[in-house]
C-alpha positions in Angstrom: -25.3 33.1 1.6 -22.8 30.1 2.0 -23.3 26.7 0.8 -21.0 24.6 3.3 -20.2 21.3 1.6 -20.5 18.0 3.8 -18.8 15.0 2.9 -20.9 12.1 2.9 -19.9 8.5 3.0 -21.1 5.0 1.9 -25.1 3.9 2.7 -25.5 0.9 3.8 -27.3 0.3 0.8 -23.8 1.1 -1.7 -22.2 -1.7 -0.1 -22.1 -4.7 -1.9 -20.7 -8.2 -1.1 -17.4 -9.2 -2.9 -17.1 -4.9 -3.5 -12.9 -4.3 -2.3 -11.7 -0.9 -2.1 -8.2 0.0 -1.7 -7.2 3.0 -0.3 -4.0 5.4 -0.9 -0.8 4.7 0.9 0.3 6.6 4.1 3.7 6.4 5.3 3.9 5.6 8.9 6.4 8.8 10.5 8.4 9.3 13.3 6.0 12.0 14.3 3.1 9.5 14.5 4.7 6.7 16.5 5.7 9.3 19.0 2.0 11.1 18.8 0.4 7.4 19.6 3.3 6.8 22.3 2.0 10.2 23.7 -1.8 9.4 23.0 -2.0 6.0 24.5 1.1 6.0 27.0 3.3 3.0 25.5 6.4 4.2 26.3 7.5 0.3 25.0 11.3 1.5 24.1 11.1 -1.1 20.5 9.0 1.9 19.9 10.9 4.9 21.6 14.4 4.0 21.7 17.1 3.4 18.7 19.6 1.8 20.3 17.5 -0.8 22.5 15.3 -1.3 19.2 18.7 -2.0 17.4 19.2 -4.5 20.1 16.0 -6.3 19.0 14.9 -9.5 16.9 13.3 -6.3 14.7 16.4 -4.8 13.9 15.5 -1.0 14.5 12.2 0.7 15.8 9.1 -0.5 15.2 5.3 1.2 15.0 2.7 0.5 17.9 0.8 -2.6 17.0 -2.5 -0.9 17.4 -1.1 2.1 14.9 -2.2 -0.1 12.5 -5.5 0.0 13.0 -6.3 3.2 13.8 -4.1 4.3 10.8 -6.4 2.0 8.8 -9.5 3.9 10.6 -8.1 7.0 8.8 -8.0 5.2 5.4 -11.3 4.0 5.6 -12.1 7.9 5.9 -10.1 8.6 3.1 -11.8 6.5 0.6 -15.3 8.1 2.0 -16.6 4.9 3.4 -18.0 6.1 6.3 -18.4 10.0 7.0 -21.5 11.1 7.8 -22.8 7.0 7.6 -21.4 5.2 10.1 -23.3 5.1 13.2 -21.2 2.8 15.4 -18.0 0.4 15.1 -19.9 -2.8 16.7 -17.0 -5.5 16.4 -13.1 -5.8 15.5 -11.1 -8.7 15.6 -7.4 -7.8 14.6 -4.0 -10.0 13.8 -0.9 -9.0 14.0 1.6 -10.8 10.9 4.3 -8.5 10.6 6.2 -5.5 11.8 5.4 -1.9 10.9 8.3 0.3 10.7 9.5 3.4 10.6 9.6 4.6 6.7 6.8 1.9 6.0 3.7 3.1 3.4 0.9 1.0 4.3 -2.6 0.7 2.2 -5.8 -0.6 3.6 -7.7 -2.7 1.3 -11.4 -3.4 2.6 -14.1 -5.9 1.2 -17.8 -6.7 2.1 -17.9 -10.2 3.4 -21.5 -9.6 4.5 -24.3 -7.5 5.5 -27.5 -7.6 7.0 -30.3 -5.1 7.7 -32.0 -3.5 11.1 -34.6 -2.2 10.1 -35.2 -0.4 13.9 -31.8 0.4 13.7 -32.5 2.8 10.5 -29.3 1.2 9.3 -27.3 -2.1 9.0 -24.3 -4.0 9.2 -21.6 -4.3 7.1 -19.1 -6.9 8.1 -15.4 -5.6 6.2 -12.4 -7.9 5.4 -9.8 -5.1 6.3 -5.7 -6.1 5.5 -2.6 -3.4 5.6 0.0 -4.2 3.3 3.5 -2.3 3.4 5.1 -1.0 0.3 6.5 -4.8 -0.8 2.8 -5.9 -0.4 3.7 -7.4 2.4 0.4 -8.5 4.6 1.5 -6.7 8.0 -2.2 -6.7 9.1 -5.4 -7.7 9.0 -8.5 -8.5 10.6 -12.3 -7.8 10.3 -14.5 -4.4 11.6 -18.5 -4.9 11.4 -19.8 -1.4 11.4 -23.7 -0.3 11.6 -24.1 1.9 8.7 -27.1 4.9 8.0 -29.1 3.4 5.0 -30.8 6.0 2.5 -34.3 6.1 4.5 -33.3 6.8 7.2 -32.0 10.4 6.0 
């Protein structure tokens, strides 16, 4: 017989307001800017291309805006926030404040601003502060997510 092991992420109920949680660093690579390029079809050549990025306000190449976010997504993973728990990503609002580049290490640090119950829902929602800071813990990022999270009895 084989046990198989399931990750589980947070309850609604494990959240609590004012709670941060900061997750590891990732360093942004070569190999993902040209996997989201390839993924989303922004060919944008700040991204792409050395020599017209060299050209550029930026200096050098630069990471897709919205690799921040989805990068973040994967962080929020990491720390076990949401597998198994999350039923649904309801609302994102998201600012840009600085370039991500090549070579960056980025860590996603996440607080409960608020929550609130549905009770039909067999869940509720938990309204995160989410900000991406580069390896200078410089704010590049930030915005907020509202997810509906799984509470306890509903299992």
């Amino acid at each position: 017989m084989t046990t198989e092991l399931t990750p589980e992420g947070m309850h609604y109920e494990d959240f609590k307001k004012g709670q941060q949680l900061r997750s590891p660093g990732r360093t942004i690579t070569e190999s993902d800017v040209v996997t989201f390029a390839g993924l989303s079809g922004d060919y944008n050549q700040l991204h792409t291309d050395r020599e017209f990025a060299a050209k550029s306000p930026f200096g050098r190449r630069i990471a897709h805006g919205l690799l921040g976010p989805a990068v973040a997504s994967g962080l929020a993973a990491r720390l076990g926030l949401s597998e198994g728990t999350a039923l649904a990503l309801t609302k994102m609002a998201w600012k840009f404040t600085a370039p991500v580049y090549l070579g960056d290490t980025i860590q996603a640090v996440f607080t409960v601003v608020k929550k609130k119950l549905v009770s039909q829902a067999e869940g509720g929602f938990v309204k995160l502060d989410v900000k991406l800071f580069n390896q200078e813990h410089e704010l590049v990022q930030q915005g907020s997510w509202t997810l509906l999270v799984r509470t306890r009895t509903a299992e």
